[in-house]
ZADRENMI-346558 format. One record per residue: residue in one letter; chain; x, y, z of N, C-alpha, C in turn. Coordinates in pm, whole numbers, padded with zeros to 5 digits. Layout:
BEGIN
   type   mol      n_x      n_y      n_z     ca_x     ca_y     ca_z      c_x      c_y      c_z
      A     A        X        Y        Z        X        Y        Z        X        Y        Z
...
end
This chain:
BEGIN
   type   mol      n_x      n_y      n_z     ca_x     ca_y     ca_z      c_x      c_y      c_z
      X     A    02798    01196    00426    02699    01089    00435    02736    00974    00342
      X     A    02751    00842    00438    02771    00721    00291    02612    00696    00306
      X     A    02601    00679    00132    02488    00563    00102    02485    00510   -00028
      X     A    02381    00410    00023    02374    00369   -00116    02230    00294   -00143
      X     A    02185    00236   -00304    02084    00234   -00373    02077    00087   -00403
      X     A    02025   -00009   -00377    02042   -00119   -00454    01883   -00191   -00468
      X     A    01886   -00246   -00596    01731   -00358   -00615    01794   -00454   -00557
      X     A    01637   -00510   -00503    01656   -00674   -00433    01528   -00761   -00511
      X     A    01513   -00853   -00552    01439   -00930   -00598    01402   -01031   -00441
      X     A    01248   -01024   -00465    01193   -01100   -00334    01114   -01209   -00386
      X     A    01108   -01311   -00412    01019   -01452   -00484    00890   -01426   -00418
      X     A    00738   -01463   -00406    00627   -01503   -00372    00631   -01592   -00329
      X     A    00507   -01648   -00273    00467   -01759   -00240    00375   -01856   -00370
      X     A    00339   -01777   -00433    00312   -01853   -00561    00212   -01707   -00643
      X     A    00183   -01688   -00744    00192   -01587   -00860    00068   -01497   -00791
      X     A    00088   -01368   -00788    00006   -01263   -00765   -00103   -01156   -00860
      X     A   -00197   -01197   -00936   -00239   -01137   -00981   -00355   -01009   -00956
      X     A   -00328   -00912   -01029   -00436   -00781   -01057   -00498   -00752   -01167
      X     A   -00593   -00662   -01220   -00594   -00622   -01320   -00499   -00583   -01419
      X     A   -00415   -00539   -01379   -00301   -00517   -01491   -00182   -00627   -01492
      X     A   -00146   -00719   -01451   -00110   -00836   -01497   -00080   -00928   -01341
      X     A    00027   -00992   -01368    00066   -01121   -01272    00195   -01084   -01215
      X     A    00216   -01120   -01105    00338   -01097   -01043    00376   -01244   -01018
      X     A    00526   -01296   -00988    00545   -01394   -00909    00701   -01347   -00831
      X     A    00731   -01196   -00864    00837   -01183   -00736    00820   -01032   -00708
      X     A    00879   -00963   -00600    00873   -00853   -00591    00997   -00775   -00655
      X     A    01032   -00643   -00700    01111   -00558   -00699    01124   -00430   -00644
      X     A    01214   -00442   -00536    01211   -00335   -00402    01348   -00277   -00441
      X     A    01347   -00137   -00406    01421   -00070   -00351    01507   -00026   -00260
      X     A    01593   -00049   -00231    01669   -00034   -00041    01788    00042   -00081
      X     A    01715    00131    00006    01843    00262    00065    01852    00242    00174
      X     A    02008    00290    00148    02103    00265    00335    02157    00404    00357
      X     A    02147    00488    00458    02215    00601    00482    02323    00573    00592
      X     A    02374    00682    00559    02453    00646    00742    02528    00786    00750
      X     A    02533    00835    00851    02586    00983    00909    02663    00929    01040
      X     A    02746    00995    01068    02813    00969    01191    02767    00863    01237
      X     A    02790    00791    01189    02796    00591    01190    02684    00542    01290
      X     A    02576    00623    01251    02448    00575    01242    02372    00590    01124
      X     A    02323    00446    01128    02253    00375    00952    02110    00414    00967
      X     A    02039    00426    00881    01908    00404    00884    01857    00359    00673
      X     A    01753    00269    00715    01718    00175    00593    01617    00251    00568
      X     A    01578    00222    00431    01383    00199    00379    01358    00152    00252
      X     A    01254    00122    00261    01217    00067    00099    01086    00034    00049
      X     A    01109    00117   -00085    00996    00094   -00162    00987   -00002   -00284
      X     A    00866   -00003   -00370    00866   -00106   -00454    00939   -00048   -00586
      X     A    01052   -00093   -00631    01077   -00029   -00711    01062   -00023   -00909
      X     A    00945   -00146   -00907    00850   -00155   -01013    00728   -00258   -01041
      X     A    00677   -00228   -01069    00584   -00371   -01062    00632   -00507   -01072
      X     A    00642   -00484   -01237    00662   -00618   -01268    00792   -00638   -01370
      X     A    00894   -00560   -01355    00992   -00512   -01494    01110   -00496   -01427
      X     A    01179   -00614   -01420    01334   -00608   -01360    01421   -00476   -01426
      X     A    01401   -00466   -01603    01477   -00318   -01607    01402   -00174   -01566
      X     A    01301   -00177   -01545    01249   -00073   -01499    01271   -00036   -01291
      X     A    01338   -00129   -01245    01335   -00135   -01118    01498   -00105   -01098
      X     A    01558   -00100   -01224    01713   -00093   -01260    01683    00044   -01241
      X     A    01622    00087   -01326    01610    00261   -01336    01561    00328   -01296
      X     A    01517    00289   -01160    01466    00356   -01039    01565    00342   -00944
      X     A    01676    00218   -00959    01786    00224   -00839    01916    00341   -00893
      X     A    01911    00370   -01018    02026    00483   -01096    02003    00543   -01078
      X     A    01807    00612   -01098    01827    00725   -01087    01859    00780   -00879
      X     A    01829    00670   -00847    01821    00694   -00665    01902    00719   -00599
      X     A    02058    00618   -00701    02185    00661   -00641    02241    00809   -00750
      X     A    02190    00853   -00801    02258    00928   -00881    02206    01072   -00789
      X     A    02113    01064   -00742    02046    01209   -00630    02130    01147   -00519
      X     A    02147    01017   -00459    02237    01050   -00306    02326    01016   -00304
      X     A    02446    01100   -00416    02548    01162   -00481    02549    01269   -00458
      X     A    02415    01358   -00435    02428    01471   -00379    02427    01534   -00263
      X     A    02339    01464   -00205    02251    01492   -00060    02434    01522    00027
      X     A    02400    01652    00094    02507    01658    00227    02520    01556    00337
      X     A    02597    01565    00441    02563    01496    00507    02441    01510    00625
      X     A    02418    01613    00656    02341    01717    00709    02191    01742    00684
      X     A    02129    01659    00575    02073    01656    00496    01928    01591    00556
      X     A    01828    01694    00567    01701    01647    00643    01571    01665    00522
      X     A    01437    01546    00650    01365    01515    00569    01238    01642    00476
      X     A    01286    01756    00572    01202    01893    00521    01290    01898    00387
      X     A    01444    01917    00378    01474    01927    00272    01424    01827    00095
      X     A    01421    01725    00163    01402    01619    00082    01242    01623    00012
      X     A    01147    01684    00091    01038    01724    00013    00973    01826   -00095
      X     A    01133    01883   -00105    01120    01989   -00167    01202    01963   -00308
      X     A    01327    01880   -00312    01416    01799   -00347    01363    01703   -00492
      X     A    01260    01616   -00435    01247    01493   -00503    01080    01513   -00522
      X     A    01011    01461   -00640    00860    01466   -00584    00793    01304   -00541
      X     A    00674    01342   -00544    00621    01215   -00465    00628    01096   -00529
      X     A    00712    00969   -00473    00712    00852   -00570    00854    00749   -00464
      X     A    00840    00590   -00505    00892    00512   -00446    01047    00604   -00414
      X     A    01103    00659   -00482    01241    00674   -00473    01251    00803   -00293
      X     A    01139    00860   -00355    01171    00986   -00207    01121    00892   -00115
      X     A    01056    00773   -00071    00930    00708    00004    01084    00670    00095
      X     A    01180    00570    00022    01299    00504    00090    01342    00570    00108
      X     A    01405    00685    00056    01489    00798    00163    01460    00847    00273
      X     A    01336    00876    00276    01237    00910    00357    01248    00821    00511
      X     A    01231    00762    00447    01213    00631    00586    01321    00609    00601
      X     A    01438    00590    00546    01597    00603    00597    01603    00688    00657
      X     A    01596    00825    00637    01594    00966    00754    01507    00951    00881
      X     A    01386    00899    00893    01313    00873    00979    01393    00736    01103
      X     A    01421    00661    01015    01513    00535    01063    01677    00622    01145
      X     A    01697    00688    01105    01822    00781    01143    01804    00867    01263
      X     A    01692    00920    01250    01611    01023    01347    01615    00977    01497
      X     A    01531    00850    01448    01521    00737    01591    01649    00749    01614
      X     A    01712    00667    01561    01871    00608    01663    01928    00750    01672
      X     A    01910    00849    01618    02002    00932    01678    01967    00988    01817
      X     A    01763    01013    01789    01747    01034    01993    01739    00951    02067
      X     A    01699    00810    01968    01693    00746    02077    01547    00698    02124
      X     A    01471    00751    02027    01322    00718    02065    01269    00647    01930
      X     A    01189    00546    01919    01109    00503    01846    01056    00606    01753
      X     A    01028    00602    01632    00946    00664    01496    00806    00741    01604
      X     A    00776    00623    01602    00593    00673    01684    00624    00763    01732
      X     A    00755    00789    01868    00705    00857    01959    00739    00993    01878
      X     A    00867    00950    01788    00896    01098    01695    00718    01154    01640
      X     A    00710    01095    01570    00574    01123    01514    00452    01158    01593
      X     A    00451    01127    01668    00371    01172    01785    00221    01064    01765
      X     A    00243    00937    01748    00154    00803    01752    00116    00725    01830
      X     A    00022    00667    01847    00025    00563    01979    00028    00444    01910
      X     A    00117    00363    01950    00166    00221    01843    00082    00124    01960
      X     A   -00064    00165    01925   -00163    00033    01966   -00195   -00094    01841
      X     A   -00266   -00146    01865   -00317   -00304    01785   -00330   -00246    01678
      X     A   -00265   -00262    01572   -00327   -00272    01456   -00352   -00396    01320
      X     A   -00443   -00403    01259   -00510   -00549    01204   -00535   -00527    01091
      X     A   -00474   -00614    01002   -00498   -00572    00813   -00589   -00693    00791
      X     A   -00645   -00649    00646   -00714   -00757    00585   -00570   -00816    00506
      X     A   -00652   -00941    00467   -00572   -01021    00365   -00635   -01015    00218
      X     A   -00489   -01018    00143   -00584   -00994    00002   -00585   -01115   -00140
      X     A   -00691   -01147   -00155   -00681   -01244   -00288   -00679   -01197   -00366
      X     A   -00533   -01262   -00450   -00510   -01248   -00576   -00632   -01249   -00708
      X     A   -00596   -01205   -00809   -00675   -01216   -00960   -00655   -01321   -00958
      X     A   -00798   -01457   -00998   -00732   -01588   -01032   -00874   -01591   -01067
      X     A   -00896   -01777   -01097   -00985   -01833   -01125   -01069   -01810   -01002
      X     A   -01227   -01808   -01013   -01313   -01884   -00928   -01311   -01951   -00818
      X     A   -01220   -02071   -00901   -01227   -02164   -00762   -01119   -02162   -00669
      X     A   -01003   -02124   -00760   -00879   -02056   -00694   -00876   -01955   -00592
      X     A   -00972   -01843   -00604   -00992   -01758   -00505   -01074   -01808   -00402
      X     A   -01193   -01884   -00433   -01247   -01943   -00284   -01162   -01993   -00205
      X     A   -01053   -02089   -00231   -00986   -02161   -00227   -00915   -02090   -00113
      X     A   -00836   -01981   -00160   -00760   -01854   -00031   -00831   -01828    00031
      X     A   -00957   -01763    00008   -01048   -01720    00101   -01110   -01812    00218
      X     A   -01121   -01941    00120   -01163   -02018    00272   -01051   -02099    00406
      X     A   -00907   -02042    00299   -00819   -02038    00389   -00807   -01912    00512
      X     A   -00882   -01816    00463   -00859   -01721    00559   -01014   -01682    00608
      X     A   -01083   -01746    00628   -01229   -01743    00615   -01260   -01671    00773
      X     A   -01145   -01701    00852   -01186   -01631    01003   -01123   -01489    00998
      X     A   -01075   -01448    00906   -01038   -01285    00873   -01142   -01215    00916
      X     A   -01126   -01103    00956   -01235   -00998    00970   -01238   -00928    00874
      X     A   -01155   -00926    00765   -01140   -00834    00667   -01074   -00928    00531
      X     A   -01121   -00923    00394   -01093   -01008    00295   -01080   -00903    00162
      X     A   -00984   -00885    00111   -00971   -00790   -00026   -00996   -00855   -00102
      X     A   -01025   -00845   -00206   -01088   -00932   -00359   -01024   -00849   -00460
      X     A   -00907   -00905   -00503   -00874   -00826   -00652   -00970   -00892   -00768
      X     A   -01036   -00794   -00847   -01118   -00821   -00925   -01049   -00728   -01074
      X     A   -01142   -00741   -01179   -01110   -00627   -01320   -01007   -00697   -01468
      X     A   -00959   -00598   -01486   -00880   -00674   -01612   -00949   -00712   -01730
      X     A   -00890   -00799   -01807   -00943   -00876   -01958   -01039   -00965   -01872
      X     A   -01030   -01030   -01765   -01174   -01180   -01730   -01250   -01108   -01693
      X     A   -01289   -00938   -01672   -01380   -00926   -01575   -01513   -00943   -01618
      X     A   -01529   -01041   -01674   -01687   -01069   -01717   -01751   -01150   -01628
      X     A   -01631   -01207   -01568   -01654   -01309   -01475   -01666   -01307   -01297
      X     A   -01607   -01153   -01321   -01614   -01129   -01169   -01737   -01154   -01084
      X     A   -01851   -01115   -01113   -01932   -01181   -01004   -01941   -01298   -00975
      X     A   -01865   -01374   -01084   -01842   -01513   -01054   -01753   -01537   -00900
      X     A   -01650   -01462   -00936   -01573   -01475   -00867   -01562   -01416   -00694
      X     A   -01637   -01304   -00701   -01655   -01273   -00568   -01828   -01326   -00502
      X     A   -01857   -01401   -00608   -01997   -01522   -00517   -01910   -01629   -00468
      X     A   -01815   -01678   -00536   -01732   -01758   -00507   -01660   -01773   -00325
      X     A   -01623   -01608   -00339   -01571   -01605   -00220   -01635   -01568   -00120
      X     A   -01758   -01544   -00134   -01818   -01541   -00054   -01894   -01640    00010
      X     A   -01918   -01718   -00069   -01963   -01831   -00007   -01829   -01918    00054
      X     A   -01730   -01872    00047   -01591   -01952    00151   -01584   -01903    00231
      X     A   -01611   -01750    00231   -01606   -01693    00379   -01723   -01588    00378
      X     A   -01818   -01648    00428   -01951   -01563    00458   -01955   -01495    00560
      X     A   -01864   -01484    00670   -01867   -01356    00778   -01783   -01293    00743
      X     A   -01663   -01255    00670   -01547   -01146    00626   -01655   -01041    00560
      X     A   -01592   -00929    00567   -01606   -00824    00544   -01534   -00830    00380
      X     A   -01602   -00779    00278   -01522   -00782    00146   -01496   -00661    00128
      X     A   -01366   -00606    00035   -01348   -00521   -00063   -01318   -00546   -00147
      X     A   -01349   -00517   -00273   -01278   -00537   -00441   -01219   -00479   -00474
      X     A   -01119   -00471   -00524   -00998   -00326   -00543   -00980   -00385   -00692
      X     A   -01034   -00305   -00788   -01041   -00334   -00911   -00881   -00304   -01019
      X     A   -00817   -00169   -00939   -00679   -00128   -00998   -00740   -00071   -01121
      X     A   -00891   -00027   -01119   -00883    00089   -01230   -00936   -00002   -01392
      X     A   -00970   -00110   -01356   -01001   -00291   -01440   -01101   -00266   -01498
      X     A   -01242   -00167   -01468   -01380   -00168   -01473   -01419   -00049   -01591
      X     A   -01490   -00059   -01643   -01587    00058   -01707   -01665    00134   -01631
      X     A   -01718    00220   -01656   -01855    00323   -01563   -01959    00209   -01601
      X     A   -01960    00133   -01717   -02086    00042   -01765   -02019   -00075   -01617
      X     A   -01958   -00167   -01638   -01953   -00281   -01558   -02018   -00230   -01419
      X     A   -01940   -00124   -01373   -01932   -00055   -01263   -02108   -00065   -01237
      X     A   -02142    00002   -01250   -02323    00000   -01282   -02385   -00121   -01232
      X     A   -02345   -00197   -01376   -02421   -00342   -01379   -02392   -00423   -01301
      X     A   -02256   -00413   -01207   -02191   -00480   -01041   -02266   -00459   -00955
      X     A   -02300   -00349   -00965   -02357   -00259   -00825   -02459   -00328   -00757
      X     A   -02548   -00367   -00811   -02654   -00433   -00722   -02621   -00562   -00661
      X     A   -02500   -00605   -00739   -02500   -00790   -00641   -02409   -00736   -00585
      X     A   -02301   -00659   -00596   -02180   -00616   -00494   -02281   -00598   -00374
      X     A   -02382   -00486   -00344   -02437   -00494   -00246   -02517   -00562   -00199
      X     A   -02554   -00678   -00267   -02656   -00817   -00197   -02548   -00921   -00171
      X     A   -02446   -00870   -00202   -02282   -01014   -00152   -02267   -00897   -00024
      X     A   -02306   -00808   -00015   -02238   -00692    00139   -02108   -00706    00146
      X     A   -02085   -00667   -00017   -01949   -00558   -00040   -01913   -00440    00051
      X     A   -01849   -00439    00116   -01823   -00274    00199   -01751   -00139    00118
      X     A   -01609   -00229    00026   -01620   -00073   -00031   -01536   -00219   -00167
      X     A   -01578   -00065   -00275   -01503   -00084   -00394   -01421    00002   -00410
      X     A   -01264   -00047   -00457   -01175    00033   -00462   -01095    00085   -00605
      X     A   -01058    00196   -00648   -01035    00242   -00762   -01116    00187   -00898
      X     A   -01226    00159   -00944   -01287    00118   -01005   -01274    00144   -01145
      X     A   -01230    00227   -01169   -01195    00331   -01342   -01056    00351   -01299
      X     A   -01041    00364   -01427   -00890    00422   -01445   -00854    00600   -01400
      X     A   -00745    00634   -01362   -00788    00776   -01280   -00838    00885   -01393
      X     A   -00801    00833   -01524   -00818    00967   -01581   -00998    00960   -01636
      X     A   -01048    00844   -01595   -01184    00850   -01603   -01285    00885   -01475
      X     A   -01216    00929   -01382   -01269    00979   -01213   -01404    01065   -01267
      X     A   -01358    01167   -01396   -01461    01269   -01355   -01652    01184   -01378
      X     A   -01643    01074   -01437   -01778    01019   -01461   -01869    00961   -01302
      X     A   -01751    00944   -01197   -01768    00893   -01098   -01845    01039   -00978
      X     A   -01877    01141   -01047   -01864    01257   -00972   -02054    01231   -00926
      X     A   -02092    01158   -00981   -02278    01185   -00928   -02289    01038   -00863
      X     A   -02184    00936   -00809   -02178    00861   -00706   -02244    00849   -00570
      X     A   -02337    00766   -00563   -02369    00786   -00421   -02415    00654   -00363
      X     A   -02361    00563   -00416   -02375    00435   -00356   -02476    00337   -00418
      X     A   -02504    00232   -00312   -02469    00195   -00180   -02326    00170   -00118
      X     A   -02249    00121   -00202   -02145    00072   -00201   -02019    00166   -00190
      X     A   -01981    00260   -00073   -01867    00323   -00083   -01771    00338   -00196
      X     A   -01692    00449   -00269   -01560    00406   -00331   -01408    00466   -00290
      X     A   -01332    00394   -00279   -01205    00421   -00224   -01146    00480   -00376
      X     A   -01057    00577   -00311   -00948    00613   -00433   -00810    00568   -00413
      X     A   -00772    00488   -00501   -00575    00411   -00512   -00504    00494   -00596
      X     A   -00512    00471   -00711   -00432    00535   -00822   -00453    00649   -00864
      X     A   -00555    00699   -00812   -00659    00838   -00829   -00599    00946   -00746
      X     A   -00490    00882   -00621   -00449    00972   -00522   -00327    00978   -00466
      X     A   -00246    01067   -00460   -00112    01079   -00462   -00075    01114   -00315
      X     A   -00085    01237   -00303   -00039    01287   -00185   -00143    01412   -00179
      X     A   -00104    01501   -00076   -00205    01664   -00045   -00254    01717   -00176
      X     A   -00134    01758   -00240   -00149    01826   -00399   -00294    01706   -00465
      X     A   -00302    01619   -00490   -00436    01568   -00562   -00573    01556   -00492
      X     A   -00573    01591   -00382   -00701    01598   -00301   -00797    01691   -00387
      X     A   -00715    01823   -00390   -00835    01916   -00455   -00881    01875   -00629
      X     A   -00806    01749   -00678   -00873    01696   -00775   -00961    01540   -00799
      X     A   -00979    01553   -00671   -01035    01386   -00637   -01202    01379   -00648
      X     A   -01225    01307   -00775   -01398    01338   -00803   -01492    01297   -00661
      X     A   -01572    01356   -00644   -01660    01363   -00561   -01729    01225   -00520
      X     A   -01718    01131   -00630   -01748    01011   -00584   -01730    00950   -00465
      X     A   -01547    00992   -00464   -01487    00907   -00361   -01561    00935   -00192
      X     A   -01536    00808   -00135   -01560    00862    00034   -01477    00844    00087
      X     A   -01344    00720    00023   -01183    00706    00077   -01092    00744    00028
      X     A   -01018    00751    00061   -00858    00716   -00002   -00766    00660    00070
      X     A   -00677    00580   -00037   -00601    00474    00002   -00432    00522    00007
      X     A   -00405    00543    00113   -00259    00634    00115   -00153    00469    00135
      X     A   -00069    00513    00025    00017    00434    00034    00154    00496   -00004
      X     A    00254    00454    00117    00383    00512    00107    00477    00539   -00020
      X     A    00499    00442   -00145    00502    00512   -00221    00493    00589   -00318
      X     A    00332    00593   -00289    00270    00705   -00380    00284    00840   -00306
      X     A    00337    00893   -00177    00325    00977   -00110    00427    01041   -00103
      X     A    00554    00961   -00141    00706    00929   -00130    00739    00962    00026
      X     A    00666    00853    00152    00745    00845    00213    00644    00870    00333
      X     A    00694    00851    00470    00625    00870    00573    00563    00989    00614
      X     A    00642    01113    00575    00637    01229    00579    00520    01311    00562
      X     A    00516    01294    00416    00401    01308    00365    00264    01231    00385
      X     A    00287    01131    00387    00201    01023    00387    00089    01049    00566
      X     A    00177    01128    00624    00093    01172    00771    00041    01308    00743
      X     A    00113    01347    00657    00013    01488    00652   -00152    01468    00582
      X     A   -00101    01403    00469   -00179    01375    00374   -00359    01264    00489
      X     A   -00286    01221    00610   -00394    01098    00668   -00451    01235    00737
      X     A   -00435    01319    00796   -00440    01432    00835   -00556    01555    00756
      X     A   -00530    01563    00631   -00582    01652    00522   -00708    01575    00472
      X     A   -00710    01419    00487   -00782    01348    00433   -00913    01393    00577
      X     A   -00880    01332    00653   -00978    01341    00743   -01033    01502    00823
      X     A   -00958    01611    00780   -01031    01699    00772   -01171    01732    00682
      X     A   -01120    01693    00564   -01201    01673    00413   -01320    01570    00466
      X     A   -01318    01504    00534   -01435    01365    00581   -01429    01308    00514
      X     A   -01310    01255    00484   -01242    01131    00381   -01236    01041    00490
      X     A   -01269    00888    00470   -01250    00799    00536   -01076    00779    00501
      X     A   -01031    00695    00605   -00853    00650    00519   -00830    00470    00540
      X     A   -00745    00476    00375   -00741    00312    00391   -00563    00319    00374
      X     A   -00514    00280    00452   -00370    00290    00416   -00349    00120    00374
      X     A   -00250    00163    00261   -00232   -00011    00180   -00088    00036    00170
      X     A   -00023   -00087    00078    00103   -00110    00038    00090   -00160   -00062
      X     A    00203   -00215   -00119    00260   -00254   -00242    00337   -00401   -00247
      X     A    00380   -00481   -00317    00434   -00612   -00262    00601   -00583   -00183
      X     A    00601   -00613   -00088    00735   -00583   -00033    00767   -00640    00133
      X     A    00867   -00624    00183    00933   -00688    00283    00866   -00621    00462
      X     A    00917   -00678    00533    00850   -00595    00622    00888   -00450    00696
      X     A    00990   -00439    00602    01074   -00305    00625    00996   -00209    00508
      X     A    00903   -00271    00406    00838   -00178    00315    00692   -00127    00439
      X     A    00647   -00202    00489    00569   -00254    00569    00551   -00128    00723
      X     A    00702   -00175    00764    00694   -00098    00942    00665    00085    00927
      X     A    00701    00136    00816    00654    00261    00896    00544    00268    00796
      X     A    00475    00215    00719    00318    00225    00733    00210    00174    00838
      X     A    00296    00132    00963    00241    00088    01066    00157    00243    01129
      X     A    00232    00340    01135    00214    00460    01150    00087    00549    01100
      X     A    00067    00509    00959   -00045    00539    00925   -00171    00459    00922
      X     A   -00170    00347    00981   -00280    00315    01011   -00367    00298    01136
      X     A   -00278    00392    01215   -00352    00444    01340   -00404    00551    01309
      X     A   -00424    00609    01166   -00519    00706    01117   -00645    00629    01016
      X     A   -00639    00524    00997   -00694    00467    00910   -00824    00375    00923
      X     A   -00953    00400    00864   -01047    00340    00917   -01017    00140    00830
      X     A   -00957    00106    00736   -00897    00004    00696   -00742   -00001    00669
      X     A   -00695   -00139    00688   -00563   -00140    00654   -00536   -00241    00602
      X     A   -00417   -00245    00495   -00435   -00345    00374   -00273   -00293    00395
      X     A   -00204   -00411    00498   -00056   -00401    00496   -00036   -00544    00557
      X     A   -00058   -00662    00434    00002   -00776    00425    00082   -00829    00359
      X     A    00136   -00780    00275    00273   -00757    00216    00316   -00894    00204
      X     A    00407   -00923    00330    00495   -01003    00397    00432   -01133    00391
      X     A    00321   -01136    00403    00255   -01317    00360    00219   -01317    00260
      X     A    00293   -01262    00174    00233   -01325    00029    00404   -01398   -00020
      X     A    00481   -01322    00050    00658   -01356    00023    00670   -01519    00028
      X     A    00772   -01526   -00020    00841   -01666    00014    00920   -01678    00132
      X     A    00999   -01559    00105    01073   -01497    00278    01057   -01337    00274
      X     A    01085   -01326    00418    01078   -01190    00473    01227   -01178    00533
      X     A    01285   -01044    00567    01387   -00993    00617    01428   -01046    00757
      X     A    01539   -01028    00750    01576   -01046    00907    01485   -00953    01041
      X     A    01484   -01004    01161    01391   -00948    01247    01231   -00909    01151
      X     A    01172   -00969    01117    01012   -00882    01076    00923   -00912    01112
      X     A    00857   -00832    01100    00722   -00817    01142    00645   -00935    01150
      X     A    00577   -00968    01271    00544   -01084    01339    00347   -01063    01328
      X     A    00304   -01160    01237    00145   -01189    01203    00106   -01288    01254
      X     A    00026   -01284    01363   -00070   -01291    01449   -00219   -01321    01378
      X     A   -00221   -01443    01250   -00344   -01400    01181   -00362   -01285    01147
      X     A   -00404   -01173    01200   -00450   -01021    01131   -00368   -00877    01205
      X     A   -00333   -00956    01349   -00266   -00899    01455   -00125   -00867    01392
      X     A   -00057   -00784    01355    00059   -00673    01331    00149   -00649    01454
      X     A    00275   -00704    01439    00339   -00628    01564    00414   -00542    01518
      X     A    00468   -00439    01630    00518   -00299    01586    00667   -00363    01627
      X     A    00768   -00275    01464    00886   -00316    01443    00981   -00328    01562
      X     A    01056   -00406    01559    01186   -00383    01628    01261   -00303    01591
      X     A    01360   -00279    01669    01470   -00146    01651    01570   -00201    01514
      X     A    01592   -00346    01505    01649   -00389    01408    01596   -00425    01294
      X     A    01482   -00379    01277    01446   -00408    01153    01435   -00217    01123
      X     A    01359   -00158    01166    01345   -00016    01161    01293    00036    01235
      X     A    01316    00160    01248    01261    00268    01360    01294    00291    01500
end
């Protein structure tokens, strides 16, 4: 098997903020496999915000497929690597391999029906007026994310009255990244649900979940950082009513379908999201959100550029990959 590991630096469209700081480029991951001279790609994010830390996720990536046979399948690989960006791109390289070798699309491998699927768009951490500002750029969305939390969050109801009054028919979520106290959390609660917040997402930091366990609303809560793959379900406080499966927290497609699967046995709602990345980070989370009662896979418009052949946005409308980009 040749392959190989390399970071790519992807610019924004202008600076991305969360609770835990600011972005203004991406750092992705891309693995290339190839077996009997068929290639297959994937990629994950390979750090937030830390060009050497995205170094040392591409060493350690090529230093494991140094080992891998050529022969080398995705059952093996789950046993191999644990859950995290580095198994997510291999992952989806094997899946990418799978296809061209029968000959059939991912979906049909997977056994999916690659109908319509429609993400919200998400506003950055910013000022007030800055976020109305996006929002009333996207004000005919059916769906609007609100990053909220951090050091300003004193100000957040500022900020999501703000956007709501730019776009008063969207549907909101706040995805805090873990930004909030159990106190803020509280003292939100009543205007989150007179703004007709639909859900709040990761609200505490995970290792503070267990306070969230006598939760019961109004306001739904999704779990992000709180939830990994199958293995953390049986530790997910009772609060939650979602979880937010994202490829590489799952490390990879693989998992990431079992896990949409396990969730909705449990009567877990599912929100499948992403991470900042290209539309090849993008196409096989297309997959999981034909399990997903929300989807938060806009990635690609927040870029400055996107990859060759990608994924084509339709306002909210998603088209399913080409053979040359993946799958």
């Amino acid at each position: 098997m040749r392959a190989e590991a390399r970071t790519e630096r992807w610019p924004l469209r202008g600076q991305f903020g969360i609770s835990r700081g600011i972005s203004t480029e991406s750092y992705v991951l891309h693995v290339s496999l190839e077996v009997g001279g068929i290639r297959g790609v994937g990629e994950a994010e390979a750090a937030e915000v830390d060009p050497i830390a995205a170094e040392r996720t591409r060493r350690v990536c090529a230093a494991f497929l140094k080992r891998i046979p050529p022969a080398y399948t995705r059952a093996q690989l789950q046993h191999d690597l644990p859950p995290g960006p580095i198994r997510n791109a291999i992952d989806c390289a094997l899946w990418d391999i799978d296809a061209k070798r029968t000959g059939r699309r991912v979906w049909e491998l997977a056994g999916v029906d690659p109908g319509p699927v429609r993400t919200l768009f998400t506003i950055g951490l910013d000022s007030p007026t800055v976020m109305a500002s996006a929002a009333d750029a996207h004000r005919t969305w059916p769906w609007l994310k609100v990053k909220l939390g951090g050091p300003g969050s004193d100000d957040d109801l500022g900020r999501i009255n703000a956007v709501r009054e730019a776009a008063p028919d969207a549907k909101l979520l706040v995805d805090i990244n873990g930004g909030w106290t159990r106190a803020q959390l509280d003292a939100y609660r009543p205007a989150l649900a007179a703004l007709g917040v639909s859900v709040i997402e990761q609200p505490l930091a995970p290792g503070l979940d267990d306070s969230l366990a006598d939760w019961a609303g109004p306001v739904p809560l999704c779990a992000d950082e709180s939830i990994t793959d199958r293995l953390s379900l049986d530790a997910l406080a009772a609060g939650y009513r979602f979880i937010n499966i994202k490829l590489d927290k799952t490390g990879g497609l693989t998992e990431a379908l079992a896990l949409a699967t396990a969730a909705r046995v449990r009567g877990l709602g599912v929100m499948v999201g992403c991470n900042l990345g290209t539309s090849l980070a993008i196409a096989p989370a297309l997959l999981i959100a034909r399990y997903a009662d929300i989807v938060d896979l806009d990635s690609p418009l927040l870029l400055a550029a996107d990859r060759g052949s990608p994924l084509t946005y339709k306002e909210d409308l998603i088209s399913w990959p080409e053979p040359a980009l993946w799958g």
